[in-house]
C-alpha positions in Angstrom: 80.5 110.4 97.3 77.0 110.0 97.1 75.6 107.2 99.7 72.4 105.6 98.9 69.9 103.3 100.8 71.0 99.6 100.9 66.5 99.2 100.8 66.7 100.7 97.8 63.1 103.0 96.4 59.7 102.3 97.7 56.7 104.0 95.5 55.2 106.9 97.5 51.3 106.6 97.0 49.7 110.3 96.0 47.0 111.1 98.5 47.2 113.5 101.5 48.5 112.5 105.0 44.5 111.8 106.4 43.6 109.7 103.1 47.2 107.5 104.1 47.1 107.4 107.3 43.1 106.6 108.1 42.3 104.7 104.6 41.2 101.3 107.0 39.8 103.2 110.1 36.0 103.0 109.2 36.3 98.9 108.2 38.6 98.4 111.6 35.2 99.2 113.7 35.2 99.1 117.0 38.9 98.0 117.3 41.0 100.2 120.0 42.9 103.2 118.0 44.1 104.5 120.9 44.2 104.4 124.7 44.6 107.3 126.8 47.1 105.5 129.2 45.9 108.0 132.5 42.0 108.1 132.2 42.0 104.3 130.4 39.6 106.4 128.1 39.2 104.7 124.5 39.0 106.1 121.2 38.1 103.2 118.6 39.1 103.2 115.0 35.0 104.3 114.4 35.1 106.7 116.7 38.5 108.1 115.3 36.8 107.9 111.4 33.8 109.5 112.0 35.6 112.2 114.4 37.6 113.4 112.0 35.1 114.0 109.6 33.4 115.8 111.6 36.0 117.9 112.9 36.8 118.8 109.4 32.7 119.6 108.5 32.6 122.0 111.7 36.2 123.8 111.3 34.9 124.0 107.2 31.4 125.7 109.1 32.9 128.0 111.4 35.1 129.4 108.6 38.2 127.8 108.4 39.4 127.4 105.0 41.6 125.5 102.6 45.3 125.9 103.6 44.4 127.9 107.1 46.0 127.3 109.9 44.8 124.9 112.8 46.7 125.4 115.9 46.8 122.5 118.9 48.0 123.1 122.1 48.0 120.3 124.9 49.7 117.0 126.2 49.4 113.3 124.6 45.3 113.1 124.4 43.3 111.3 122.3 41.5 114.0 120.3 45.4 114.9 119.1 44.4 112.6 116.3 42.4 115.5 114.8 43.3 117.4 111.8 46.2 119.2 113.1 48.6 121.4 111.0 50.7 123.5 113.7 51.4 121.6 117.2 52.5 123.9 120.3 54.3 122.8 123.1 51.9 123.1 126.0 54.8 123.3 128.4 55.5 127.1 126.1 55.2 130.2 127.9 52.5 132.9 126.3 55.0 134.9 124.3 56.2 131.5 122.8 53.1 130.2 121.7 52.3 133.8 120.5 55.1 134.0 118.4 54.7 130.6 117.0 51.0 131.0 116.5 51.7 134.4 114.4 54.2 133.1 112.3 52.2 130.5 111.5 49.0 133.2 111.1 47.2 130.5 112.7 43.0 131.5 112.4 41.9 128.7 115.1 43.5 127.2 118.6 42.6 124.5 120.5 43.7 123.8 124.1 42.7 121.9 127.0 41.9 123.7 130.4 45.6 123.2 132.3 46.9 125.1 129.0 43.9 127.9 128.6 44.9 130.6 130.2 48.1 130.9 128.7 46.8 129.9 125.2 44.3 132.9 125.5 47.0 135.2 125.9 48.8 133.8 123.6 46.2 134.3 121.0 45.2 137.6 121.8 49.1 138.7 121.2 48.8 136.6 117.9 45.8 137.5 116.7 43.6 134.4 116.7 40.4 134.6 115.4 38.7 131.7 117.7 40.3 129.3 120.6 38.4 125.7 121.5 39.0 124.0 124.6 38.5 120.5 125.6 35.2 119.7 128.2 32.9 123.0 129.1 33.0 126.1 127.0 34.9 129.0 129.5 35.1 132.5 129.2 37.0 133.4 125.4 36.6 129.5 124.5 34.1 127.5 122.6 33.9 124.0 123.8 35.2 121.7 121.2 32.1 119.6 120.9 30.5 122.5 119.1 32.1 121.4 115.7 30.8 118.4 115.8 27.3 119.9 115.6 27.5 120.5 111.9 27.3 116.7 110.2 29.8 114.1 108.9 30.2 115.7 105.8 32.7 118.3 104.9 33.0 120.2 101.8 35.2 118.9 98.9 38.7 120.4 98.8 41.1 120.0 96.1 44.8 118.6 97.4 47.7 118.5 95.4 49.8 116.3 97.7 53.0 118.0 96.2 52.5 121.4 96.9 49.9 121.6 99.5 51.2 121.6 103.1 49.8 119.0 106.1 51.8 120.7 108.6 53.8 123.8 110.0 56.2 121.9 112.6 58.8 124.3 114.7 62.1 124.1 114.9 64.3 126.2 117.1 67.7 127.5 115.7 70.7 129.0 116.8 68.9 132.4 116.5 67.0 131.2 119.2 63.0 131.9 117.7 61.3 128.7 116.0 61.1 128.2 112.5 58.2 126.8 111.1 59.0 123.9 109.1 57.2 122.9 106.2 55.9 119.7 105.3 53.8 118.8 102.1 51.4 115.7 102.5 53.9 113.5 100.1 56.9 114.4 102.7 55.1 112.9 105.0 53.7 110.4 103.6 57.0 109.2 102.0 58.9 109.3 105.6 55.8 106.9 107.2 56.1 104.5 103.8 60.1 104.8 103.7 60.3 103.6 107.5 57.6 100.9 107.5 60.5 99.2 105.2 62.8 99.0 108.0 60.5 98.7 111.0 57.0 97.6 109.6 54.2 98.0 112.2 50.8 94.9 112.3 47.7 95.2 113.6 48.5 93.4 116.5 51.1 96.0 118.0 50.5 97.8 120.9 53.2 100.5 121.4 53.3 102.9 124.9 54.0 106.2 123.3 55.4 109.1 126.2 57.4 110.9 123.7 55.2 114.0 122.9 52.9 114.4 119.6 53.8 118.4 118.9 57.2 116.7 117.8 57.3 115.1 114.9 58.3 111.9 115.7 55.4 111.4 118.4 53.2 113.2 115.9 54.2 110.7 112.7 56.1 107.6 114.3 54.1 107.4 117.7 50.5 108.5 116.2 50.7 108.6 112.3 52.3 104.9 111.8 50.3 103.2 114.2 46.9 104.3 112.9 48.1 103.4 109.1 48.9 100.0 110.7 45.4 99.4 112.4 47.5 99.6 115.9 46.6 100.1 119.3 48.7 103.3 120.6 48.9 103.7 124.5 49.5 107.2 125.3 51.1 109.4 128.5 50.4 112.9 128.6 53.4 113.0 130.6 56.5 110.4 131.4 57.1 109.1 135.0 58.8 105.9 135.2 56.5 103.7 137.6 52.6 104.7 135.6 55.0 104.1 132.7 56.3 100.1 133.3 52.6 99.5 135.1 50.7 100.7 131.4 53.4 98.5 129.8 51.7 95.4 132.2 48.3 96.3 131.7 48.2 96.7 128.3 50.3 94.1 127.6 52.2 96.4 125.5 54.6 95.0 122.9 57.2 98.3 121.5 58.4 101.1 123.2 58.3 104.2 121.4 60.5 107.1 123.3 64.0 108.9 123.3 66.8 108.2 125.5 66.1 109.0 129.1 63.6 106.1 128.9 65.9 103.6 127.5 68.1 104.9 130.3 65.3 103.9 133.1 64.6 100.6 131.4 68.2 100.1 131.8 69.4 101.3 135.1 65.6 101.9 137.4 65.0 99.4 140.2 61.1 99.5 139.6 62.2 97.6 135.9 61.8 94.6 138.2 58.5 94.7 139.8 57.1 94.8 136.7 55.8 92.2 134.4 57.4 93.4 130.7 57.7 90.0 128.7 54.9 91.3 126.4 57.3 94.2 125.3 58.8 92.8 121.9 61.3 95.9 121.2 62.4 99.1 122.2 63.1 102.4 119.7 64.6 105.5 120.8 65.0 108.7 118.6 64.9 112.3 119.2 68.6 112.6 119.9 71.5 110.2 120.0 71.3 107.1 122.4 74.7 106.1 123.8 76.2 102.5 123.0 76.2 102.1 126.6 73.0 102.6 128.0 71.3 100.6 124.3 73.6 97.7 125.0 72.2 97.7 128.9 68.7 98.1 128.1 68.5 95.0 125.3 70.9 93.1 127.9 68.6 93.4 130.9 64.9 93.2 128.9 66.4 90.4 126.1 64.8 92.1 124.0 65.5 94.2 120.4 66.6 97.9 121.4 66.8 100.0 118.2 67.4 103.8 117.4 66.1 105.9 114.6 67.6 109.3 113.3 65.9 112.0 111.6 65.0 115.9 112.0 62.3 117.9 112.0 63.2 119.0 108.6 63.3 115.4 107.2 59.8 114.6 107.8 60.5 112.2 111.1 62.9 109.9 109.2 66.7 109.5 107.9 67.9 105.8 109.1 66.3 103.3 111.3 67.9 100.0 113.1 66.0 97.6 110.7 63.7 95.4 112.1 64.3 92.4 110.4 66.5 89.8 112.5 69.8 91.2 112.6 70.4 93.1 115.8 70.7 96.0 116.2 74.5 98.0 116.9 74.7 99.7 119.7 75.2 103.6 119.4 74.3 103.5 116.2 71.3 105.7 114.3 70.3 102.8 112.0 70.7 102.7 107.9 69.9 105.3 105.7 65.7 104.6 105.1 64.6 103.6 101.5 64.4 106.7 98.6 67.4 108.4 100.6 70.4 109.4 99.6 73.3 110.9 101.8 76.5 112.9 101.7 79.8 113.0 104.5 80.7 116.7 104.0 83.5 118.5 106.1 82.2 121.4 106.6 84.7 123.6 106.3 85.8 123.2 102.8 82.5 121.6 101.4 84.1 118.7 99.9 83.3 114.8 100.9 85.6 113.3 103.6 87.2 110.1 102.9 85.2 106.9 103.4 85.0 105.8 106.9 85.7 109.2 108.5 83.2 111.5 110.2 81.5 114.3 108.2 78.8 116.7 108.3 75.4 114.8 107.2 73.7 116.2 104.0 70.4 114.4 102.8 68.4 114.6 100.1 65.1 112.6 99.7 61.1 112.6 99.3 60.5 113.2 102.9 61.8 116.4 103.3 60.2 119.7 104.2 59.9 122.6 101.2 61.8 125.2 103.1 61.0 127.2 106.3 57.9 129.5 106.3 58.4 132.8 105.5 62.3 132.3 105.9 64.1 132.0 102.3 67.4 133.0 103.8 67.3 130.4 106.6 66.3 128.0 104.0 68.9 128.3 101.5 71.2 128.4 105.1 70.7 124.5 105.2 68.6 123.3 102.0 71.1 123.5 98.7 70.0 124.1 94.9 70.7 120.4 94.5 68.0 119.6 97.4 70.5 118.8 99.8 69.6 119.7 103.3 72.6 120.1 105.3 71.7 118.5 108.6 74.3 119.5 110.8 75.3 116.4 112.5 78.5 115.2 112.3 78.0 111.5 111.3 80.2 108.6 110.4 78.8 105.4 108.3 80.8 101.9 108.8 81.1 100.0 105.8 78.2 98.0 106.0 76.1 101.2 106.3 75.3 102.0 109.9 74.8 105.6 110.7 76.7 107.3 114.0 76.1 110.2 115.3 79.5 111.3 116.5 78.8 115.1 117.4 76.7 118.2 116.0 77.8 121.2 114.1 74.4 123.1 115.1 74.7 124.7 118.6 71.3 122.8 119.9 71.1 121.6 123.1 69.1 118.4 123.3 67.6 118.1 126.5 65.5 115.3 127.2 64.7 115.4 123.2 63.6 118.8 123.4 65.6 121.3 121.1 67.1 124.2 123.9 68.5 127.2 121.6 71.1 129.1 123.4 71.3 132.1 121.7 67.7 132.6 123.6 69.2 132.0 126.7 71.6 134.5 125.8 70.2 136.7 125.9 67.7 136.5 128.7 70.9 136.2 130.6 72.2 139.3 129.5 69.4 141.5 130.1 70.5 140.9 133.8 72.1 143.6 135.3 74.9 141.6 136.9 75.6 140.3 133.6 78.7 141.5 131.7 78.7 138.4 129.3 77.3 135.1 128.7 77.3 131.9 126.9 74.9 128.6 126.9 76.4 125.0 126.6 75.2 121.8 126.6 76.8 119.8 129.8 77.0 115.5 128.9 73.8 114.1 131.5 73.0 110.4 131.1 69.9 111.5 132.3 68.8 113.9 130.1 71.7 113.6 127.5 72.7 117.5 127.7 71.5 120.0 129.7 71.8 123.8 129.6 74.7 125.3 131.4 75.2 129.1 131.4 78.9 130.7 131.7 79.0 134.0 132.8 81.1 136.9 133.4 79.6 138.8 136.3 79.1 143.0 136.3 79.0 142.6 140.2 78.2 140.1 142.6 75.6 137.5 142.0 74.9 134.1 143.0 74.0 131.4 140.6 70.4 130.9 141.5 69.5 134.1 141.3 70.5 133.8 137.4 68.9 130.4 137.4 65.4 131.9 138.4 66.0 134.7 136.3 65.5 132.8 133.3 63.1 130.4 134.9 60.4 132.7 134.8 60.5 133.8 131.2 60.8 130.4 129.6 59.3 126.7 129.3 60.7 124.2 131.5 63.4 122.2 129.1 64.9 125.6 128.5 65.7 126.5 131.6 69.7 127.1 132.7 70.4 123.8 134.8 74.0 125.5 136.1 76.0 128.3 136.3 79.4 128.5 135.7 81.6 131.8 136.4 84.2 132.7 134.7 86.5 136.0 134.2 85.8 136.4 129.9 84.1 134.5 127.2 86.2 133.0 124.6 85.3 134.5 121.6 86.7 134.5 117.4 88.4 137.9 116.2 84.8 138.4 114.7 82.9 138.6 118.5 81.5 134.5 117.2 81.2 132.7 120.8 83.9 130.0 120.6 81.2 127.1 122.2 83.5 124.5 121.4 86.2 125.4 123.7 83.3 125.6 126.6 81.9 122.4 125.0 85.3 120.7 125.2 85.2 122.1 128.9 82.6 120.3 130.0 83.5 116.8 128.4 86.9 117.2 129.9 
C-alpha cells in the first residue's frame, strides 16, 4: 500500500540551490546571516551575498569549471556558506579524506589550519590540483582570500536544475568505504521547500546549530533553511554542553537544531539550570532516532516543543518532520511523511507490503532524492528500484493518523553520536591484528551516544582489550573508533560465512 503525505504537493521552484537559498541576501543588508558562536565573529546577509560571488568569480579564475569538484574540509565556520559541493569530515584521517576526495576527483580543497596537514596529504594521495586554507597562505596552500582578488562577477554558467548536481555528500555502507551521494539542485531544493511545510522558519529565528555542516542536515536544515528564511544561525565548531546553554543566553536563541545526545543534556545535565533558556521556542533532533523517553523529558523540563525529523543522506535531508503547527509533538516518533512523499512498509524478506499497523522496511520515493551513487550503478540499483523507490533500510511503523517510528534498522550502521560507523571497516582493521582469529562490530544501546561500536573477537593468542582498542584508534577518525571489546570463543555466522549481527545485536540489548 502506497502511503502518501497527509500535506499533500508543494510546487518545487526550478533554480539551483544558491539562486533558492540566497534570492533575499543582498536586500537583507547588514542583517546577521550567521554568528560564529566561539569567536562572536559575524557574517551579515551582504557580506554573505557579495562573498559568494566572489568566491565563485575566483574559483571560475583559477580554473575551476562547470561541474568540478569543490572540496571543504573544516568544523562549523562561517565561510562554510561558500559554494560547496563535497563536505569532508575534518575529524577524517588522511587516507579517508584521500579516498573521498578521489572518488569525488575533487580539482580544489579548502581547509583551515587545525585540518592542513592532514588535508595536504590527503590531497597529494588524491590528486588535487590546488588546496586553500583559511588566514595566512602556508607551505602547499594558497590563502583563501586570494579568490577574492578577481571581482564580483563570475562568468555565466548554464544549470539545468534536473540533471546538474549541487553536491557529492558521503555515505558510508556496510562495505565500509563512503559512497558519494548525489544530489541534483531540484533534490535539494525540493527537501528545503517540502519541510518548510511542516516546520516553516521567519526572519526572526535564531537557531544554535552544533550538529556539523559536512552532514546533510547541518549542511541543508542548520545552514541552507535558515539563510532562505533571512535567519540568524549561531554556530559551534564543536558541541560542549556549558559554551552550548551560555550561546543559547546570549543570543537569545529561540530553536535548537541537533541530534539526540543534546536533547539528552537538555534533559538530564545539571548546568540546564544555571542558564537562562526561556528565549528557546523549540527543540528538533534528527540524525538518528530519539527515544520517547529522553523527548518526553526534554519538552517536560524546558515547556517547550521538542520535535524529531527523519531523513537520509540519500533523501536530500528530509522524509517526515514533527509538524510545527500546534499539535504536539509524539514522543519517539520521526514526524509525518513531508509534502510530495510517498512511502511503502515492505518486509524485506519477501518484498511484499506488511499489513497496516505493523513494522516494515521503509521505501520512499519523492523529489528530494539523490540520482544514484557516483560511480556506483550496482550499489545504486542495491537500494534505488526501477520504480524510484529507494529502499531505506529502516524498519518503520506508521500509527494510523500518520506518525512515523523508527522501530529498528535493517542496514548494519552504527549511529554514534549521529555519525554513520561502518563495521565492516572495523572489521577489518581488527583482523589485520595478529592476535585476531575473527571479529565482528556491533552497535551497544548508549543513552549518551545512542550506539556505540563494540568489537567481538575471537583471539589467536592472548591479548588484552585495549591493546585492540588502540589498535584501531590510530587508523581511524574518532566516532569510529571500537568503544569495547568483547571476547568470545567463535563468531556466529550463516551457512554462507554472512556474520549473524543480529544474534550479537540481540546480545547486547539483552
Amino acid at each position: 500500500m502506497i502511503i502518501t503525505s497527509a500535506f499533500g504537493d508543494v510546487g518545487i521552484p526550478d533554480v539551483t540551490l544558491p539562486e533558492y537559498v540566497l534570492a533575499h541576501a543582498p536586500e537583507r543588508g547588514a542583517k546577521p546571516a550567521i554568528v560564529d558562536g566561539a569567536s562572536g565573529r559575524v557574517l551579515t546577509y551582504a557580506d554573505l551575498a557579495s562573498g559568494v560571488r566572489r568566491c565563485a568569480a575566483g574559483l571560475a579564475a583559477c580554473g575551476l569549471r562547470p561541474r568540478d569538484v569543490f572540496a571543504i574540509m573544516m568544523p562549523n565556520l562561517p565561510e562554510y556558506a561558500g559554494g560547496v559541493v563535497t563536505t569532508l569530515s575534518p575529524l577524517a584521517t588522511a587516507d579517508e579524506a584521500a579516498y573521498q576526495l578521489a572518488d569525488t576527483s575533487a580539482r580544489f580543497l579548502l581547509t583551515v589550519p587545525p585540518c592542513l596537514q592532514t588535508a595536504l596529504a590527503a590531497a597529494d594521495k588524491a590528486g588535487v590540483e590546488r588546496v586553500f586554507v583559511l588566514g595566512a597562505a602556508a607551505p602547499g596552500a594558497s590563502a583563501f582570500s586570494e579568490l577574492f582578488g578577481y571581482g564580483d562577477t563570475p562568468p555565466a554558467v548554464r544549470v539545468d536544475p534536473s540533471r546538474d548536481l549541487a553536491a557529492l555528500l558521503c555515505s558510508s555502507g556496510t562495505t565500509g568505504w563512503p559512497k558519494g551521494v548525489m544530489l541534483t539542485h531540484r533534490a535539494l531544493v525540493a527537501a528545503l521547500v517540502e519541510l518548510d511545510r511542516l516546520a516553516p522558519f521567519g526572519e526572526q529565528e535564531r537557531p544554535i546549530c552544533p550538529i556539523p555542516f559536512f552532514h546533510v542536515a547541518g549542511q541543508s536544515a542548520g545552514m541552507n533553511k535558515v539563510l532562505r528564511a533571512g535567519a540568524t544561525v549561531v554556530t559551534m565548531s564543536r558541541f560542549d554542553v556549558e559554551s552550548f546553554l551560555a550561546l543559547i543566553q546570549q543570543h537569545r536563541v529561540t530553536a535548537v537544531l541537533g541530534a539526540p545526545p543534546i536533547v539528552l543534556a537538555l534533559a538530564k545535565h545539571p548546568l540546564v539550570d544555571r542558564y537562562d533558556l526561556s528565549s528557546l521556542e523549540k527543540v528538533v533532533s534528527g540524525s538518528a532516532p530519539l527515544s520517547a523517553q529522553v523527548q518526553a523529558a526534554c519538552a517536560e523540563r524546558l515547556g517547550r516543543f521538542v520535535g524529531q525529523a527523519y531523513g537520509l543522506t540519500e533523501t536530500g535531508l528530509i522524509v517526515s518532520a514533527s509538524p510545527h503547527d500546534g499539535r504536539p509533538a509524539r514522543p519517539g516518533s520521526a514526524g509525518m511523511l513531508v509534502p510530495n512523499t510517498e512511502a511503502r512498509l515492505v518486509d524485506p524478506a519477501t518484498g511484499t507490503d506488511v499489513p497496516a499497523g505493523e513494522a516494515g522496511e521503509l521505501w520512499v520515493r519523492g523529489p528530494q532524492l539523490m540520482s544514484g551513487y557516483l560511480g556506483n550503478p550496482e550499489a545504486t540499483a542495491d537500494v534505488l528500484d526501477d520504480d524510484g523507490w529507494l529502499h531505506t533500510g529502516d524498519l518503520v511503523r506508521i500509527d494510523p493518523d500518520g506518525w512515523l517510528f523508527v522501530v529498528d534498522r535493517v542496514k548494519e550502521l552504527i549511529k554514534y553520536k549521529g555519525h554513520q560507523v561502518a563495521p565492516a571497516q572495523l572489521e577489518a582493521l581488527l583482523g589485520a591484528h595478529p592476535a585476531v582469529a575473527d571479529c565482528a562490530v556491533v552497535g551497544r544501546p548508549d543513552e549518551a551516544a545512542g550506539e556505540i561500536p563494540v568489537a567481538y573477537v575471537v583471539r589467536r593468542r592472548d591479548v588484552e582489550a585495549v591493546e585492540l582498542i588502540e589498535h584501531v584508534a590510530g587508523r581511524v577518525s574518532p566516532p569510529r573508533r571500537v568503544r569495547a571489546v568483547v571476547f568470545v570463543d567463535e563468531i556466529p555466522r550463516s551457512p554462507a560465512g554472512k556474520i549473524l549481527r543480529r544474534v550479537l545485536a540481540d546480545h547486547e540489548r539483552s
